[in-house]
C-alpha positions as a LaTeX table, in Angstrom:
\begin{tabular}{lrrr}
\hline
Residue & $x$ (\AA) & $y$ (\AA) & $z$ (\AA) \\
\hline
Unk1 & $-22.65$ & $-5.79$ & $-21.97$ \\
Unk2 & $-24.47$ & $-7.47$ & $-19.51$ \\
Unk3 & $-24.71$ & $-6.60$ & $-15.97$ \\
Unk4 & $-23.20$ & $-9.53$ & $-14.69$ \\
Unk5 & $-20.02$ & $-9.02$ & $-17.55$ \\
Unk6 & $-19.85$ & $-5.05$ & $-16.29$ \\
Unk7 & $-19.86$ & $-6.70$ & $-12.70$ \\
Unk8 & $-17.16$ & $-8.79$ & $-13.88$ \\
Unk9 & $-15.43$ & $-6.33$ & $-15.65$ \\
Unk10 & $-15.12$ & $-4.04$ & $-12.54$ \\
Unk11 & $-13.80$ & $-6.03$ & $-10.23$ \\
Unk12 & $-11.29$ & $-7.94$ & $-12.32$ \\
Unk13 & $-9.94$ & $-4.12$ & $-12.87$ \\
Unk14 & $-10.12$ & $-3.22$ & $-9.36$ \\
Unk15 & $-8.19$ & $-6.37$ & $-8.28$ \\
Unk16 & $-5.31$ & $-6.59$ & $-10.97$ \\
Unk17 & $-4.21$ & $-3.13$ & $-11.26$ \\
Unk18 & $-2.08$ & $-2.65$ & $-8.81$ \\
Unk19 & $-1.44$ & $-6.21$ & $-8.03$ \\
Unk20 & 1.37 & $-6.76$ & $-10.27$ \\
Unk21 & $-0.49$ & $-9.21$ & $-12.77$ \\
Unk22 & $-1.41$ & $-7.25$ & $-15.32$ \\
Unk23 & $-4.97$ & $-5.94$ & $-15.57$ \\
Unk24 & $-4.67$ & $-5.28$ & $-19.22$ \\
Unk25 & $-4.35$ & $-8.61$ & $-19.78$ \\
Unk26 & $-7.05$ & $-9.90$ & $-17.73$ \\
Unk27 & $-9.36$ & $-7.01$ & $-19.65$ \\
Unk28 & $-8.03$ & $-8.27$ & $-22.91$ \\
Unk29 & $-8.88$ & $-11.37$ & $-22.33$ \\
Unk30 & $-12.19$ & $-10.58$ & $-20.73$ \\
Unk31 & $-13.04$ & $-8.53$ & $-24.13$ \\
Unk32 & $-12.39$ & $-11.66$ & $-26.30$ \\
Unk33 & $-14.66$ & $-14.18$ & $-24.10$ \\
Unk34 & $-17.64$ & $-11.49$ & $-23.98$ \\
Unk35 & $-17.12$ & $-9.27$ & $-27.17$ \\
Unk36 & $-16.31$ & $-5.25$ & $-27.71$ \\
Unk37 & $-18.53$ & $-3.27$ & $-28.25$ \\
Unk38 & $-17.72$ & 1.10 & $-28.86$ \\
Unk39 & $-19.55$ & 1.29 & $-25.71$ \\
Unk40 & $-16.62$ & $-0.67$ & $-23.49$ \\
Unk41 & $-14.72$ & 2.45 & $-23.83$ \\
Unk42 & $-16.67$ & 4.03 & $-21.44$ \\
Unk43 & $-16.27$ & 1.46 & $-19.27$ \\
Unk44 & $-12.50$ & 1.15 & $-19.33$ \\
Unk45 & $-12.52$ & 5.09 & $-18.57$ \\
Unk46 & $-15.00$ & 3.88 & $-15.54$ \\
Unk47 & $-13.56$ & 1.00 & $-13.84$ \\
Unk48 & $-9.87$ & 2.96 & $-14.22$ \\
Unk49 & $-11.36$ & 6.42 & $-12.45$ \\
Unk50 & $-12.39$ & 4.28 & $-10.15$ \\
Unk51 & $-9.18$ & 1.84 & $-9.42$ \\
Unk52 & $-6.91$ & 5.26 & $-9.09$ \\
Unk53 & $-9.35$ & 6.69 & $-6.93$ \\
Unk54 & $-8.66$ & 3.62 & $-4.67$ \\
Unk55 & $-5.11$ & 4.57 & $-4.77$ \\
Unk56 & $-5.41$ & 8.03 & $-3.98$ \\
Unk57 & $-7.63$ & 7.82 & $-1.10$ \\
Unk58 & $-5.03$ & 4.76 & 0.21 \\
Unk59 & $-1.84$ & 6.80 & $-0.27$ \\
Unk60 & $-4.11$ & 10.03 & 1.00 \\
Unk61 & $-0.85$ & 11.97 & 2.40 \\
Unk62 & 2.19 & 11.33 & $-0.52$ \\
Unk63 & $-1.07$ & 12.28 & $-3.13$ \\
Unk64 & $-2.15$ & 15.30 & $-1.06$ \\
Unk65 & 1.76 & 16.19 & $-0.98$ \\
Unk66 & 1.80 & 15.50 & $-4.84$ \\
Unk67 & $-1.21$ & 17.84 & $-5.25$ \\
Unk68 & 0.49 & 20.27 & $-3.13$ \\
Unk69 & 3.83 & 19.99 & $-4.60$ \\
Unk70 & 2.07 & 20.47 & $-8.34$ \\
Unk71 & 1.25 & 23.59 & $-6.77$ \\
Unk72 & 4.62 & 25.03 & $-6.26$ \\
Unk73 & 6.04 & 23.96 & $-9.45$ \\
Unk74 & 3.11 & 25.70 & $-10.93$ \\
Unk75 & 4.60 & 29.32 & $-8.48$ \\
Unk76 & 8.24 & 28.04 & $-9.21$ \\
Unk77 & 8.70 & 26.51 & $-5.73$ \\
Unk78 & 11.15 & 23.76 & $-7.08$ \\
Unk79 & 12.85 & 23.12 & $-4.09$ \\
Unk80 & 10.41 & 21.50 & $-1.64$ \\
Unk81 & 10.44 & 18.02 & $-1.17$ \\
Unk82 & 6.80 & 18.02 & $-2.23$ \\
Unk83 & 7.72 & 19.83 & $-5.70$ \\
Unk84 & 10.51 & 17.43 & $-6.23$ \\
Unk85 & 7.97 & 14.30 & $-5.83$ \\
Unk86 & 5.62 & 16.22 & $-8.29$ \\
Unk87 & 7.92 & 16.61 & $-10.67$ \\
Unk88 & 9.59 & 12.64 & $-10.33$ \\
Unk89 & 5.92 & 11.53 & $-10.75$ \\
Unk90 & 5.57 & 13.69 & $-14.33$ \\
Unk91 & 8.83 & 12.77 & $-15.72$ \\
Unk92 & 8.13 & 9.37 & $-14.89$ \\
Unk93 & 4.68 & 9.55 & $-16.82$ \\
Unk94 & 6.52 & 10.90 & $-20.35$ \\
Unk95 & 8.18 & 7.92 & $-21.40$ \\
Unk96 & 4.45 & 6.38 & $-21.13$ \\
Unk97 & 2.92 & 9.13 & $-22.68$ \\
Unk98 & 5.60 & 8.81 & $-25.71$ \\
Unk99 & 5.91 & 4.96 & $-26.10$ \\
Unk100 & 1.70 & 4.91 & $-26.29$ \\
Unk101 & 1.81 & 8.22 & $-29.28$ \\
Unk102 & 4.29 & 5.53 & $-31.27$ \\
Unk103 & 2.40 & 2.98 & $-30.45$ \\
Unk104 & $-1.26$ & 4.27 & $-32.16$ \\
Unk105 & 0.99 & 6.17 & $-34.81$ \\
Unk106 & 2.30 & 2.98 & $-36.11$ \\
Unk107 & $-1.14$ & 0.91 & $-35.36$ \\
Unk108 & 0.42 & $-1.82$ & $-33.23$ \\
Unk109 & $-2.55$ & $-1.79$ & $-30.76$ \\
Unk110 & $-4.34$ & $-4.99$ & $-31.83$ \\
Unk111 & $-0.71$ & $-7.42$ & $-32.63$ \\
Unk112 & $-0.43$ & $-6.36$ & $-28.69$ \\
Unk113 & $-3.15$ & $-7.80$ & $-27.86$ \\
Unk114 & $-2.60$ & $-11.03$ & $-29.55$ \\
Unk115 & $-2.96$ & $-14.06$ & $-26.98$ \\
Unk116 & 0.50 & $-15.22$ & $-27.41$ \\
Unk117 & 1.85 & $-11.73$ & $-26.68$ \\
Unk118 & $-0.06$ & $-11.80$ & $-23.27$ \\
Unk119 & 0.98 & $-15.19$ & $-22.43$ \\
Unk120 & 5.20 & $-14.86$ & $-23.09$ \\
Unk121 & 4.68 & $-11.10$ & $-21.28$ \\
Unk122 & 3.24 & $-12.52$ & $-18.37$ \\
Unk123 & 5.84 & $-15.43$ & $-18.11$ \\
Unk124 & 8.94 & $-13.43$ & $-18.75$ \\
Unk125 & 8.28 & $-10.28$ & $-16.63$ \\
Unk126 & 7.09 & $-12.52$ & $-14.01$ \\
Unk127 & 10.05 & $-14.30$ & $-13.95$ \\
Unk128 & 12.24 & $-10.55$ & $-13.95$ \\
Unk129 & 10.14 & $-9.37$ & $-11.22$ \\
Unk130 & 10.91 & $-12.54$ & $-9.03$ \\
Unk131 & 14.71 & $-12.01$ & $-9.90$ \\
Unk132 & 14.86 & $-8.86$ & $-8.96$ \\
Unk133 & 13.28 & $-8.76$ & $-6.26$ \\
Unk134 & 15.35 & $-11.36$ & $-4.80$ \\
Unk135 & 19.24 & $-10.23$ & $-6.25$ \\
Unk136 & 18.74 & $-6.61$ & $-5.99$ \\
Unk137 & 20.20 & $-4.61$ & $-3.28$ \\
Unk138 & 17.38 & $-3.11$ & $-0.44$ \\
Unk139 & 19.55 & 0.09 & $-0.02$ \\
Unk140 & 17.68 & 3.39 & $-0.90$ \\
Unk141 & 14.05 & 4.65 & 0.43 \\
Unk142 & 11.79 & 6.86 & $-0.85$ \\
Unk143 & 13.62 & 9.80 & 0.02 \\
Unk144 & 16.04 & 8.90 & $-2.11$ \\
Unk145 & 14.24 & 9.02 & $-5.56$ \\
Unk146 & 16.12 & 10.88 & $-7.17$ \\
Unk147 & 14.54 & 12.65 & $-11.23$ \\
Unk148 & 17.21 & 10.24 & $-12.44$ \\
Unk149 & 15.84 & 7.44 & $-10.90$ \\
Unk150 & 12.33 & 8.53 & $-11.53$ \\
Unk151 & 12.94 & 8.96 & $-15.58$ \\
Unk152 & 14.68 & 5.03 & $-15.20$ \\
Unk153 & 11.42 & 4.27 & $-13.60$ \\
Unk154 & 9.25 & 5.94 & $-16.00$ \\
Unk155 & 11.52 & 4.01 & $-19.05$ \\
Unk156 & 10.33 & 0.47 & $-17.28$ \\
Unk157 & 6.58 & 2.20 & $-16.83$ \\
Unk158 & 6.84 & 2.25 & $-20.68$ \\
Unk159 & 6.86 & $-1.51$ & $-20.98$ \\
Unk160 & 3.61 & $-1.45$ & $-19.45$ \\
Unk161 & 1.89 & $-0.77$ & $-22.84$ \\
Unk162 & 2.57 & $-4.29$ & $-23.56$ \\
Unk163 & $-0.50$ & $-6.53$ & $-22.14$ \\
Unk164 & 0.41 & $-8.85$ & $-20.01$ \\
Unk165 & 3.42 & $-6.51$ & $-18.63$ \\
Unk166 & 1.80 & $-5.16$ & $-15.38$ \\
Unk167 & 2.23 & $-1.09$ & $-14.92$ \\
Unk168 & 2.64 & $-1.94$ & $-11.10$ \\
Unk169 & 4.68 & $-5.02$ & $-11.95$ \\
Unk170 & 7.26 & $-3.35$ & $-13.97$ \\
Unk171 & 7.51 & $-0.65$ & $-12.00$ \\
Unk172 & 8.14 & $-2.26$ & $-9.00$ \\
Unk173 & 10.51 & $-4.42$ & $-10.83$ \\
Unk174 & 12.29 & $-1.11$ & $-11.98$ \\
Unk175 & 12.19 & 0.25 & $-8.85$ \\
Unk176 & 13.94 & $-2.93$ & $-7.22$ \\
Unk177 & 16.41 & $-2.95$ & $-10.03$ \\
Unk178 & 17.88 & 0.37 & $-8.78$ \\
Unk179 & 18.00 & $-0.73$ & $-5.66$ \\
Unk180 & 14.66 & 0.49 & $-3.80$ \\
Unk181 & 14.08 & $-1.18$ & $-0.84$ \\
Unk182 & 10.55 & $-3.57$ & $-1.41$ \\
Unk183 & 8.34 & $-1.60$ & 0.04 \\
Unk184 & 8.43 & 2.26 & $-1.20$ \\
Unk185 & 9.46 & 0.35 & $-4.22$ \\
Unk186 & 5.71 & $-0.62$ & $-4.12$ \\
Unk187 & 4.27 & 2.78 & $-2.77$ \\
Unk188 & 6.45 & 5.08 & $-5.66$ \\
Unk189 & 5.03 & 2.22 & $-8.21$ \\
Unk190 & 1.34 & 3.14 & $-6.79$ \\
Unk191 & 1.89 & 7.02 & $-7.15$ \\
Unk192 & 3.49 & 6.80 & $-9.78$ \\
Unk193 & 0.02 & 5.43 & $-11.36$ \\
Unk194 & $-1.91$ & 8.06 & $-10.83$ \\
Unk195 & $-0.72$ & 10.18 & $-13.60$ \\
Unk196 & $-0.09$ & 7.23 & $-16.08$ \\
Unk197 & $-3.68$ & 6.36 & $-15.19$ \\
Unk198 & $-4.92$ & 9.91 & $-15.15$ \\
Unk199 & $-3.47$ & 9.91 & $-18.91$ \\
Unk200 & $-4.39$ & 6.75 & $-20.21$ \\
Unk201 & $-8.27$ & 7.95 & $-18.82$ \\
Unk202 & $-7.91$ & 10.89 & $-20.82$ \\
Unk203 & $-7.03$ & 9.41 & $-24.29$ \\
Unk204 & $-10.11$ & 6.87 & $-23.71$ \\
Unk205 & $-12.37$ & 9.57 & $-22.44$ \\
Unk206 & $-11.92$ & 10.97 & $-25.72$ \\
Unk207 & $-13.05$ & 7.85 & $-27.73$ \\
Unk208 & $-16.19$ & 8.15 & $-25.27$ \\
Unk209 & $-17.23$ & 11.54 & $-26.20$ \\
Unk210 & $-16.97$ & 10.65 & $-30.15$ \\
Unk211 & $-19.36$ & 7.60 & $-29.48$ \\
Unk212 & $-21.60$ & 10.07 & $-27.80$ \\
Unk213 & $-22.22$ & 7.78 & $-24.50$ \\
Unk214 & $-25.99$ & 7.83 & $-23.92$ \\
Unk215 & $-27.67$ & 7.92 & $-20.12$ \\
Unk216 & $-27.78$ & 4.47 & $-19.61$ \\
Unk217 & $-24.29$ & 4.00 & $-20.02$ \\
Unk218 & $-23.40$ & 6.65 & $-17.87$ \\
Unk219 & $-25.26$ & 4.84 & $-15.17$ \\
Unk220 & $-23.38$ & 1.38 & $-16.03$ \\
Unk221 & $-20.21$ & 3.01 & $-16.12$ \\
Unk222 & $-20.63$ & 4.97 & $-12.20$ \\
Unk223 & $-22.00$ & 1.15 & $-11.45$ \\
Unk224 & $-18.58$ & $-0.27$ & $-12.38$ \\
Unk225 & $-16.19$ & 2.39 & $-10.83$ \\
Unk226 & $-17.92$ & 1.99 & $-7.89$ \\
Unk227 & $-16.95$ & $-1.74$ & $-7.51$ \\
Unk228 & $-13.56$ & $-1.28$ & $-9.35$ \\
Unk229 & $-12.76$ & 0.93 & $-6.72$ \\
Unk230 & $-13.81$ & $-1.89$ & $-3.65$ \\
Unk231 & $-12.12$ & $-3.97$ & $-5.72$ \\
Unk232 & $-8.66$ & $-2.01$ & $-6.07$ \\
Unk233 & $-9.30$ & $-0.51$ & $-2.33$ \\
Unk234 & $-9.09$ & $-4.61$ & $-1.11$ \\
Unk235 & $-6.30$ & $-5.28$ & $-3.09$ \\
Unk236 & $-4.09$ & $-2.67$ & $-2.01$ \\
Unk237 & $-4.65$ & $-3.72$ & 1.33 \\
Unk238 & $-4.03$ & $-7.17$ & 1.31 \\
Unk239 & $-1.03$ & $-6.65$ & $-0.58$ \\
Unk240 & 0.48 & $-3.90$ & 1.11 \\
Unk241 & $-0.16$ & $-5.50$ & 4.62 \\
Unk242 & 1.24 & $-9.16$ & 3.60 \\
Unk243 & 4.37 & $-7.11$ & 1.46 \\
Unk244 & 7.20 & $-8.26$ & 3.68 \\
Unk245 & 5.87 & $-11.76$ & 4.60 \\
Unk246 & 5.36 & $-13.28$ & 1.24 \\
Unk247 & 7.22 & $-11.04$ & $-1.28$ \\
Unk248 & 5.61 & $-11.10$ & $-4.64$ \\
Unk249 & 6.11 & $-14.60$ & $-5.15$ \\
Unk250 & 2.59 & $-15.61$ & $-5.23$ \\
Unk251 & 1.92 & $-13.03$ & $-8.07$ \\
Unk252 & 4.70 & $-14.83$ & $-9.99$ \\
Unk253 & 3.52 & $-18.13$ & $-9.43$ \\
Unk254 & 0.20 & $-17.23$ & $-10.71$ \\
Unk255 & 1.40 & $-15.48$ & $-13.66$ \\
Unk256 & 3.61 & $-18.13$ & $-14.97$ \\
Unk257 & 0.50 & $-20.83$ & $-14.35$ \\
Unk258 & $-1.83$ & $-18.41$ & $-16.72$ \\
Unk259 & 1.08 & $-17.89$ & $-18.74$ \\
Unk260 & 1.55 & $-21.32$ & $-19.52$ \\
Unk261 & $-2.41$ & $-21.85$ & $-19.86$ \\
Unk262 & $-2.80$ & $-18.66$ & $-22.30$ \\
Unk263 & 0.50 & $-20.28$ & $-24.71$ \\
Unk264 & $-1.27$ & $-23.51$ & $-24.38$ \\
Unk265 & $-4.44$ & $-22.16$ & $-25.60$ \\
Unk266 & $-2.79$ & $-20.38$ & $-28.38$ \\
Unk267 & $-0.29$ & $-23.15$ & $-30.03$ \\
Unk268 & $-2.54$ & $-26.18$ & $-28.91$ \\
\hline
\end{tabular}
């Protein structure tokens, strides 16, 4: 991979995951126009360590009270609030973790990443994620997220698997669904992906140590977290700051127009 197609790759993860558009479909289709190679892997693992790290620092006090809530689950402190958002942010990570096990165990990976698949996803969730964010109630805050509402949560994070989905689409779309009002709809979506993240790093870090990632690589792939995580830092503060005056209807917008260009490209 070229510097210039690491560059590339980098930023187009920083920006798109946690804007809800799907970065697994923009890195799909970035891995068909420049080729795979075993040592993308490593860069996946990269440019993601480096998106979540955006998040974290962002979010710095709900993932320091994560961290410390961790802890008292971990000394059977269940009761604190932190504990309780700690353990809403695991369950909502198993469905994830089980849909993806079914998902290699039956070999579906590739048919996922077929173009058409990408192109209807991004269309149709786009479309659910404008609905619901305009028909569902704005009646319950973060306080309110309840391990019920956090396994619902987690079901939606599931769907995510699917390119052209969006982890922070679907999850904000989940989250509005049960009636979250818009914006800790969006900050429980972003917290929520820092142990779906965390995970998904872990499975591909594993592919990296079997293809025994040489010295060079390592060097591309602290190169591309460092601008995936400019990247992801910028988007998460345009969009947070601009949440309540445009709504997520510019996301729509533009994935129904690549939508409609990717279906285009794949029947024409």
């Amino acid at each position: 991979m070229t510097l210039f197609s690491l560059f590339l790759l980098a930023i187009i993860q920083g920006l798109t995951e946690f804007l809800p558009i799907s970065s697994s479909a923009h890195l799909a289709l970035l891995h068909q126009v420049t080729g795979t190679s075993t040592s993308d892997v490593a860069l996946d693992v990269a440019v993601h360590l480096g998106s979540i790290l955006a998040v974290i620092v962002y979010f710095h006090a709900e993932s320091a009270a994560a961290g410390r809530g961790l802890g008292d689950l971990l000394r059977g402190r269940r009761q604190s609030a932190d504990a309780q958002l700690a353990r809403n942010l695991l369950l909502g990570t198993v469905p994830l973790i089980v849909a993806g096990a079914i998902i290699v165990i039956m070999g579906w990976e590739d048919a996922l990443r077929d173009i058409r698949v990408i192109g209807w996803t991004m269309i149709i969730f786009g479309i659910l994620l404008w609905w619901m964010d305009r028909a569902a109630p704005q009646t319950l805050r973060a306080p309110d997220w309840t391990l019920r509402r956090a396994l619902i949560m987690g079901l939606w994070q599931a769907l995510a698997l699917i390119p052209g989905v969006s982890r922070s689409g679907i999850t904000i779309t989940g989250a509005r669904a049960i009636g979250l009002e818009r914006r800790d709809a969006t900050r429980l979506s972003m917290l929520m992906s820092i142990p779906a993240t965390l995970a998904t790093g872990a499975v591909l870090a594993i592919d990296v140590v079997q293809a025994e990632a040489g010295i060079e690589l390592l060097g591309r792939a602290a190169f591309a977290a460092l601008f995936a995580f400019a990247a992801a830092w910028f988007a998460l503060c345009l969009m947070m700051r601009f949440l309540d005056r445009v709504s997520f209807t510019p996301y729509v917008v533009y994935r129904i127009a690549l939508g409609v260009l990717l279906l285009a490209l794949a029947y024409g």
